[in-house]
N, C-alpha and C positions, 0 to 999 in steps of 0.2 A: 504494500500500500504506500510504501514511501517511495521519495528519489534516490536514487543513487547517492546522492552526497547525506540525505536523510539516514538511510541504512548504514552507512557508512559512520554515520554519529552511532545510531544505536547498538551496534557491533561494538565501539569503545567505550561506551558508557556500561556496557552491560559487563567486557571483562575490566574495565576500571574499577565497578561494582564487587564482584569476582576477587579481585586481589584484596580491596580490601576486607572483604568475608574472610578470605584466607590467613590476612597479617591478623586479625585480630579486632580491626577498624569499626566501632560501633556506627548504626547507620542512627545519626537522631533523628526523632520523630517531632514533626513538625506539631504545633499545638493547631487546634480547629480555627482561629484565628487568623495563623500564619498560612495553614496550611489554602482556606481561602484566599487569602491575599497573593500568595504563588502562583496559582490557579485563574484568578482573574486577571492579572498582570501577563502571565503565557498566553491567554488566549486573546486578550486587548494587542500582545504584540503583534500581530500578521493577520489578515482576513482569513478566516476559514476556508479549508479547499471543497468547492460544491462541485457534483460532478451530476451530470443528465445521461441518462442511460435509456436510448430506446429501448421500451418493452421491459424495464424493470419498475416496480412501484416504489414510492415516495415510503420510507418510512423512519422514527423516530423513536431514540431510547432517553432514557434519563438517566446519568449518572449521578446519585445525589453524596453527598458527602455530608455526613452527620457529624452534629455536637455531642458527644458523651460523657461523663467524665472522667473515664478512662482513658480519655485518647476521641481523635477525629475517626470515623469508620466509613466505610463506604457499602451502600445498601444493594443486595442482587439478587434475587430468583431464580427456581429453582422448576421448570417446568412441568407437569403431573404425568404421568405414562397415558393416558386416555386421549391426549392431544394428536390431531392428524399427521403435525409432522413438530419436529426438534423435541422430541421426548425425552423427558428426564432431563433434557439441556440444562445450564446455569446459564443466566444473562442478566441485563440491565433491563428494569422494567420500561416497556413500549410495546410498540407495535405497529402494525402499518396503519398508514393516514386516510382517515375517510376522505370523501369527496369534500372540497374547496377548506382540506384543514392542512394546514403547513405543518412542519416538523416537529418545531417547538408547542403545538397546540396539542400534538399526537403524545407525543410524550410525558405532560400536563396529567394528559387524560386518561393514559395506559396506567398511569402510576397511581394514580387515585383506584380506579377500577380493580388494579390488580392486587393492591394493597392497602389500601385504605392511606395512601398520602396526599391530601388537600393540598391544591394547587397554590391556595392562600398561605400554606406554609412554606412554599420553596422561594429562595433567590436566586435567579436567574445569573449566572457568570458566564453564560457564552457557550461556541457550538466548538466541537472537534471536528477534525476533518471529514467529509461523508467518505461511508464505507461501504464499499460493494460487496454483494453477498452470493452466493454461490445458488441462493433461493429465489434470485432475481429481485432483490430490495437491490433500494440504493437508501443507507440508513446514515443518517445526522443525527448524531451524539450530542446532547444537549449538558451542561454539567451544572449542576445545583446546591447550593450549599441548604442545608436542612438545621437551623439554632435549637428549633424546641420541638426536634422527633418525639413521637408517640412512643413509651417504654416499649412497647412491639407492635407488629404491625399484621395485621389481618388479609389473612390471603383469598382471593377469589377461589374457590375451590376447583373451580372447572378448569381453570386456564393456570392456578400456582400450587406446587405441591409446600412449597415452605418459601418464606422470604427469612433472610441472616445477613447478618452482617461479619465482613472485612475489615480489622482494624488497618487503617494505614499503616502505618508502622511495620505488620505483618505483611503484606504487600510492599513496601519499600524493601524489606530484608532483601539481599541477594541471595541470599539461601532460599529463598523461595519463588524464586523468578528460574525458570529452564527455557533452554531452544531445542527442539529438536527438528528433525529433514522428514518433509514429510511429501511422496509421492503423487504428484496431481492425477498422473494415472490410473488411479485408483480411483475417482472421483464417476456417476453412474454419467450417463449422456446429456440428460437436463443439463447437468451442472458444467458439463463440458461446454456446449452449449451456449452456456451463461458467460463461459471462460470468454469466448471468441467475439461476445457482444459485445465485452469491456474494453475498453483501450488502455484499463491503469491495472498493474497486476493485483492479483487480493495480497500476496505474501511477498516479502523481497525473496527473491531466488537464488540460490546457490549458483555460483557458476560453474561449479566443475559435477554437477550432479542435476542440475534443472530440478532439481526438489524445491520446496518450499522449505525456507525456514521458520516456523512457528514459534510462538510463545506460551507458555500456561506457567500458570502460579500456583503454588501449592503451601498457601499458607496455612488451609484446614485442611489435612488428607483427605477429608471426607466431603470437600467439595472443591475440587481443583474445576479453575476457571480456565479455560482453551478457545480454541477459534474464535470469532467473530468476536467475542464481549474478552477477552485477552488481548487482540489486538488495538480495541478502544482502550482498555484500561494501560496495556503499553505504553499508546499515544500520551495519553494523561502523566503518565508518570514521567517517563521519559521529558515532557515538554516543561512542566510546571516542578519538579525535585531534583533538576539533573543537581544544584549547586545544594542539597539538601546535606549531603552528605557532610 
């Protein structure tokens, strides 16, 4: 999803990250505050990158970042097995945009729906760059600061198996951030498909394997985040912690 000079960052950030897990090097954890302020200053610097994809639909996540008192967290779901398709998935609550409803309205409204989070409770800090999806979205990441989250939050039954939270912190670790090479050929026809209608790649690419190199975090074992909702939350970190360290 990045440029060549983009990947080219996140490849050193990520073993810059790496050595200092290795020497010893605590990563600090930014306060809810700060970690805001990061956040909106990342994404105030540069216009978001929007992209139009004939034949794919318009759709919207929320990344929101909570006040707790343990730390800033970051809110994701967990999709139900009875869903037609991304079963058992993890992501950021959304979903695609009805008719004459923009990104940022879509994501608003998924969030509320899916979890009981009132729109009147989010601040808005700005879009991430849209992300093409192998399901034929073109999805704009919205990022939200949440001051006075509900103690828990109430899932749609139909459409969420559990909503949990991420501490930052736990997500900053480099100990819990991995890449691995992952075959596009393996991917069924639809999605091939999907590949050759895009002009921007979904993964940066290995050059000496034409693999994908992916990310997933694995700060809960029991809910490790991958594809699509790994490479937003990448972007995020990547963009707004690089100097966190």
């Amino acid at each position: 999803m990045s440029t060549h000079a983009g990947s080219s960052a996140a490849r050193l950030l990520a073993a810059d990250r790496a050595r200092d897990y290795k020497n010893g090097v605590p990563v600090p954890v930014p306060s809810f505050e700060e970690a805001v302020a990061r956040v909106r200053a990342a994404l105030a610097a540069r216009p978001a990158r929007t992209l139009d994809v004939p034949g794919f639909r318009r759709a919207g996540v929320l990344v929101p970042i909570l006040a707790r008192p343990s730390g800033p967290t970051l809110l994701f779901t967990r999709r139900t097995d009875t869903l037609p398709h991304h079963k058992g998935e993890i992501s950021f609550p959304g979903g695609g945009c009805a008719p004459r409803e923009d990104a940022v309205a879509a994501a608003l409204r998924e969030a509320d729906e899916e979890v009981g989070l009132p729109p009147a409770s989010v601040e808005l800090l700005g879009a991430l760059d849209d992300v093409p999806s192998i399901a034929r979205y073109v999805v704009t990441p919205v990022v939200a600061a949440v001051t006075s989250p509900p103690p828990s939050f109430v899932p749609a039954l139909a459409e969420v198996s559990e909503p949990f939270e991420l501490s930052l912190g736990g997500l900053l670790d480099p100990a819990n951030r991995r890449a691995a090479l992952w075959d596009p050929a393996r991917l069924p026809p639809e999605a091939t498909a999907a590949l050759v209608a895009v002009q921007v790649p979904f993964e940066e690419v290995d050059a000496a394997t034409g693999h994908w190199r992916v990310w997933s975090f694995h700060a809960d074992p029991s809910r490790i985040v991958w594809g699509l909702t790994a490479r937003v939350l990448a972007d995020l970190l990547d963009r707004a912690f690089e100097r966190a360290r």
